[in-house]
C-alpha positions in Angstrom: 101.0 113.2 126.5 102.0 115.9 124.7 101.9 116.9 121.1 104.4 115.3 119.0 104.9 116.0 115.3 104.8 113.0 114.5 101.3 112.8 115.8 100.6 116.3 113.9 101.2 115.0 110.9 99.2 111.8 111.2 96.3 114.1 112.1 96.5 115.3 108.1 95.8 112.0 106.8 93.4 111.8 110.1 91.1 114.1 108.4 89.7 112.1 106.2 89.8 109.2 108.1 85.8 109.9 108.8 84.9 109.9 105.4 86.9 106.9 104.1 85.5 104.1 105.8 87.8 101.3 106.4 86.1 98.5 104.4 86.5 94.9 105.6 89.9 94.0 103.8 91.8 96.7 101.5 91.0 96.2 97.7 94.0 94.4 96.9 95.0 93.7 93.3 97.9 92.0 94.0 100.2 91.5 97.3 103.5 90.0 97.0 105.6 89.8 100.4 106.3 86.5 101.5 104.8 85.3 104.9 108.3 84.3 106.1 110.1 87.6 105.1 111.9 90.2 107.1 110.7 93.5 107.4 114.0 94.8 105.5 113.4 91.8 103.2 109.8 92.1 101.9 110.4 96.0 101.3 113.3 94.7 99.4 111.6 92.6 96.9 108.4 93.5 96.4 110.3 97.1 95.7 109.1 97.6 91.4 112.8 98.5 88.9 111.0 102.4 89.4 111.3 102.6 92.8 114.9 103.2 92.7 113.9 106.6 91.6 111.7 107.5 94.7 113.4 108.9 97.3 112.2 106.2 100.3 114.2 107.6 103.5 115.7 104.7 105.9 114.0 103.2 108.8 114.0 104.1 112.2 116.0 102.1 114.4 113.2 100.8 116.1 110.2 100.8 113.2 107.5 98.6 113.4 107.3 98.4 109.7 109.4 97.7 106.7 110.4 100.9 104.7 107.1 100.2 101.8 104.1 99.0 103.0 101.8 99.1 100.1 101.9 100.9 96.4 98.8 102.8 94.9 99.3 103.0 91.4 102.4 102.8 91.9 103.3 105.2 94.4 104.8 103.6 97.7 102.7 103.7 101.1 105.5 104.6 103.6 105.3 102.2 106.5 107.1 105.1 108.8 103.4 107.0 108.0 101.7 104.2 108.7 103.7 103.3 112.3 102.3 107.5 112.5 98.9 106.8 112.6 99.0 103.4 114.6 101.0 105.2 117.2 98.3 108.2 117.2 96.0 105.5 118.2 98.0 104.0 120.6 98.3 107.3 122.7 94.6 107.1 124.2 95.5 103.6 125.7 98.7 104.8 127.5 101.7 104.1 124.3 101.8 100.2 124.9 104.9 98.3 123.7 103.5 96.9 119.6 104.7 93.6 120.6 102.5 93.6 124.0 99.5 93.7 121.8 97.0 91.1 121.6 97.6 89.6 117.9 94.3 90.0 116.7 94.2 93.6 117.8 97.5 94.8 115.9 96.3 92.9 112.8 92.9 95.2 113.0 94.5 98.4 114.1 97.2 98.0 110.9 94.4 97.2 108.6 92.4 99.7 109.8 95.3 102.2 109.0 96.6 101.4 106.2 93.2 101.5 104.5 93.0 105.1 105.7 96.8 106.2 104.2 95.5 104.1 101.0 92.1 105.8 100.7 94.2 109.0 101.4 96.8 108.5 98.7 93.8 107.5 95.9 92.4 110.6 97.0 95.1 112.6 96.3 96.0 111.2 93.3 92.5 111.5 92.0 92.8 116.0 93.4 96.6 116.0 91.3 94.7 114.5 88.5 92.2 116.9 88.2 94.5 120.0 88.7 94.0 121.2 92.0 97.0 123.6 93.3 98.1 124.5 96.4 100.3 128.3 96.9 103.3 128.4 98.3 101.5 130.5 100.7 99.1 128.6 102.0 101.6 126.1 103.3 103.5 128.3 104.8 100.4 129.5 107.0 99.6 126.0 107.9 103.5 125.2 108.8 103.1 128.6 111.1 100.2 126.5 112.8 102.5 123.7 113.5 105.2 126.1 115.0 102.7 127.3 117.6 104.2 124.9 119.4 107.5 125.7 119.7 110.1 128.5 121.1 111.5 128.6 117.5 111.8 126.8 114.2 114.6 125.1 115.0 113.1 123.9 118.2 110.7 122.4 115.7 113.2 121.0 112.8 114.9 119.2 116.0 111.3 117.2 116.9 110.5 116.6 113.4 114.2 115.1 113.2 113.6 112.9 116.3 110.9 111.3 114.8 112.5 110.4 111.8 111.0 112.8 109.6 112.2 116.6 108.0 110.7 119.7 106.8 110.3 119.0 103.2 108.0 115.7 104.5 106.0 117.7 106.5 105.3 120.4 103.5 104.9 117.5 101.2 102.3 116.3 103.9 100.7 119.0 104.2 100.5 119.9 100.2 98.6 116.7 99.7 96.5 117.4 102.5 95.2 121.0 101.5 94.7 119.7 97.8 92.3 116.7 99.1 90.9 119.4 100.7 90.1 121.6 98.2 89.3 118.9 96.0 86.5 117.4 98.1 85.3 120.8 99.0 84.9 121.5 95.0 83.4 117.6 93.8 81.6 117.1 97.3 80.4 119.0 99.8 79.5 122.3 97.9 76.9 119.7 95.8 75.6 118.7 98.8 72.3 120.1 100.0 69.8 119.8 102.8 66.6 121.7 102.8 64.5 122.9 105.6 62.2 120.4 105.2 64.8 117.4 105.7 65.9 119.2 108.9 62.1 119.5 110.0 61.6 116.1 109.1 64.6 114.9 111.1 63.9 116.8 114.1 59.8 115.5 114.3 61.1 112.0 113.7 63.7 112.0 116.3 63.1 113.9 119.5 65.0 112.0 121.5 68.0 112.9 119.7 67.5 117.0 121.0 67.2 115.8 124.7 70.0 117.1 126.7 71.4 117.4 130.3 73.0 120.6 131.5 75.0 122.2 129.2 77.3 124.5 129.0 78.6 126.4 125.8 82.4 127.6 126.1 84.9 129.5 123.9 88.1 128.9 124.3 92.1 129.4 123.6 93.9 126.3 124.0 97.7 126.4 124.4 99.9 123.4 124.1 103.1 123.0 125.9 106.4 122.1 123.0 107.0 118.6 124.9 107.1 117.8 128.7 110.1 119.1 130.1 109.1 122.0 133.0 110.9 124.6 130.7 108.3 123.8 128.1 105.6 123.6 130.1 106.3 127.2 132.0 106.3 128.4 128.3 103.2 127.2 127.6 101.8 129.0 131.2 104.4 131.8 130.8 102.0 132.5 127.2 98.7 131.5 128.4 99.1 134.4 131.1 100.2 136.8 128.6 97.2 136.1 126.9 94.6 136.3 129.6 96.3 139.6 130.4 95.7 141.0 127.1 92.1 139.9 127.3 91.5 141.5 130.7 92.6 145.0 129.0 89.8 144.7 126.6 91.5 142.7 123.4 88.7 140.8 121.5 88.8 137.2 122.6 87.6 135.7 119.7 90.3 137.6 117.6 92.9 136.4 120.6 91.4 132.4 119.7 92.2 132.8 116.1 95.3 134.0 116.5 96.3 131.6 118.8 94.5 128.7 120.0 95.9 125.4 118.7 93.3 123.4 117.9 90.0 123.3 115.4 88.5 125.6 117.5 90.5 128.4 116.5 88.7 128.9 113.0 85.3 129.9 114.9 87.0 132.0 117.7 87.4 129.3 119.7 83.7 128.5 120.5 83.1 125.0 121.2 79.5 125.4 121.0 77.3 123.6 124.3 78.8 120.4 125.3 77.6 118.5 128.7 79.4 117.7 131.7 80.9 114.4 130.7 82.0 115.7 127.4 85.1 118.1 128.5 88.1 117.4 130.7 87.6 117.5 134.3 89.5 120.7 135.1 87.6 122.1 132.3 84.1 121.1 133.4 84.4 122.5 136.6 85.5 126.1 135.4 82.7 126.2 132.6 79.9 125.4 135.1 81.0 127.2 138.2 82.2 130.4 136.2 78.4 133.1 135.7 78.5 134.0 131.8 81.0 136.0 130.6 83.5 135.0 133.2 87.0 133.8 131.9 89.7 131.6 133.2 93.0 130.3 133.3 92.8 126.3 134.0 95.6 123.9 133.3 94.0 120.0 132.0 96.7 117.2 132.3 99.0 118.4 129.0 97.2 122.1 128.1 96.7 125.1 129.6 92.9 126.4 128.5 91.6 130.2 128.2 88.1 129.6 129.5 84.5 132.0 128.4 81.4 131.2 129.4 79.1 132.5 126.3 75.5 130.6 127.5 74.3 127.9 129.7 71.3 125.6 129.8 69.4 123.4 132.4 68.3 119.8 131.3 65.4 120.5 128.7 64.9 119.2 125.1 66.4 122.0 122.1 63.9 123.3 120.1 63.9 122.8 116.5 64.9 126.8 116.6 68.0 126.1 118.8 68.5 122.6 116.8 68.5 123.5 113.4 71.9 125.8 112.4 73.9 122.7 113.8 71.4 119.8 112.2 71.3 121.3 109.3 75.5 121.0 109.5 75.4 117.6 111.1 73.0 116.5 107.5 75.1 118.0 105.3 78.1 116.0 106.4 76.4 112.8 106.9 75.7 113.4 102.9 78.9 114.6 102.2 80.7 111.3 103.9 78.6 109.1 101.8 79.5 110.5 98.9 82.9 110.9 99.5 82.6 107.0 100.1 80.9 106.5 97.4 84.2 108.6 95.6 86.5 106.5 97.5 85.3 102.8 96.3 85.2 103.9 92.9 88.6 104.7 92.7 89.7 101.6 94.4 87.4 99.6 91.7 90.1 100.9 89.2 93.2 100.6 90.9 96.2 98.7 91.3 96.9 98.2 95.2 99.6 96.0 96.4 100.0 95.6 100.1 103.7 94.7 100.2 103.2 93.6 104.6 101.0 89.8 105.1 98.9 88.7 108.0 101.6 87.2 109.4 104.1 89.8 110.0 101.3 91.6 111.4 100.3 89.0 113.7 104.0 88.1 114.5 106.1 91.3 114.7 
């Protein structure tokens, strides 16, 4: 499977998807769509007088979900968002038809999902609240990010129009994004701290943890193909050469990843860090622990064509504390920062009005 912007922009609200737990059943205040109704129906009604100013685009021929799903204070959940994120899911199982799903499962993957875009949307509101802005600027680098992908921008209007969405939904996406992100970096994580001791402590009292097979730690540049016609894909390869070449004539690799690469890894120059045999893709694996250090190479996974550098390798040992503690120390500070961030989360739903607009049943019954 490729890389689908409709999946790109799911990943957004994805992000914070770790820190706001899903909590048994959303916090609802209210929920007012009929068991019996349509799709087009409950949207219809459960719609407030204001909503005729929002700006709610049509639904896809084929959606899963009425136009509304739920309103936070107000502001409508867009079920075309939330058909985004179940479908992200859906991917790692092979794209099943939604109405070959076991019941029970599409009621807990919708709840699961629509807590997230509500926990999401609370958040934001609570970052516009408190002033945070995000430059023209900045989302112009991160819409640069998405065109990675693509021959052209056009190329990329075209996709975001095939799955139902436009530009200005993607910006608007990705404005909400970086302002949760700045807010929770300001309120959260920079008052988080973890002292050498707690990262002693946690080391001594779990040893097993720090036991590892053999590992291999990798940087590398990760090129995606635009879709999966064999145009795209010699692209993608076309590209990936290009780059290996450049590297081979001395360019800085790590420069090359950032530049580049079109996933997480980009930010650190494309190192991965050590990850064990089982970890990485096949076709990955076998390049990373047959290549001496410092060798690079081409390999193409099932979708993506991978850059590959060997920076260090390990036989099966335990990691000392020394070795442990730059990425325990990390690992602490985001355990904190999730639990506060949760703790963020479930006092703002304690104070606001959430209607889910969609019932067990048409979940159930689709």
């Amino acid at each position: 499977m490729k890389y689908p912007i409709r999946f790109a922009a799911a990943a957004l609200v994805l992000l914070f998807a770790a820190f706001c737990f899903p909590q048994s059943e959303p916090a609802v205040r209210k929920s007012t769509a009929g068991a019996s109704a349509s799709p087009e129906d409950s949207s219809a009604k459960t719609q407030p007088k204001s909503a005729q100013a929002e700006k709610i685009p049509p639904l896809a021929p084929n959606a899963i979900f009425p136009a509304i799903v739920a309103r936070v204070n107000g502001e409508a959940i867009l079920g075309r968002d939330l058909e985004a994120l179940v479908r992200s899911e859906l991917v790692a199982i092979g794209n099943p038809e939604w109405k070959n799903l076991r019941g029970e499962y599409r009621d807990e993957l919708t709840l699961n999902k629509i807590t997230t875009l509500i926990n999401s949307k609370l958040l934001y509101q609570k970052a516009a609240a408190s002033g945070v802005k995000v430059t023209g600027s900045e989302i112009k680098a991160e819409i640069q990010k998405f065109a990675k992908a693509y021959k052209s921008e056009a190329e990329m209007n075209e996709a975001l129009a095939r799955d139902n969405t436009d530009r200005a939904s993607l910006e608007k996406a990705l404005y909400e994004n970086l302002a949760m992100s700045k807010y929770v970096e300001e309120t959260v994580n920079k008052k988080v701290v973890v002292t050498p001791e707690e990262v002693a402590k946690y080391y001594a009292s779990n040893p097993e943890e720090f036991r590892h097979p053999d590992i291999v730690r990798t940087s590398h540049i990760l090129i995606r193909a635009a879709g999966s016609a064999p145009d795209q894909d010699a692209a993608a390869k076309e590209r990936a050469e290009a780059l290996l070449a450049r590297i081979k004539k001395g360019e800085d690799f790590a420069q090359l990843a950032r530049e580049n690469s079109m996933d997480s890894s980009a930010s650190k120059g494309g190192d991965i860090g050590f990850r064990a045999e089982e970890e990485l893709p096949p076709e990955y694996s076998a390049a990373a622990f047959s290549l001496p250090l410092g060798g690079i190479e081409l390999i193409k996974t099932q979708n993506d064509y991978y850059i590959i550098k060997v920076i260090d390798k390990k036989r099966e040992g335990l990691f000392t504390l020394e070795d442990a503690k730059a990425q325990l120390h990390k690992s602490l500070k985001a355990q904190k920062s999730r639990e506060n961030l949760n703790t963020l989360i479930n006092q703002l739903r304690e104070k606001a009005n959430i209607e889910i607009l969609i019932t067990a049943g048409e979940l159930l019954n689709p």
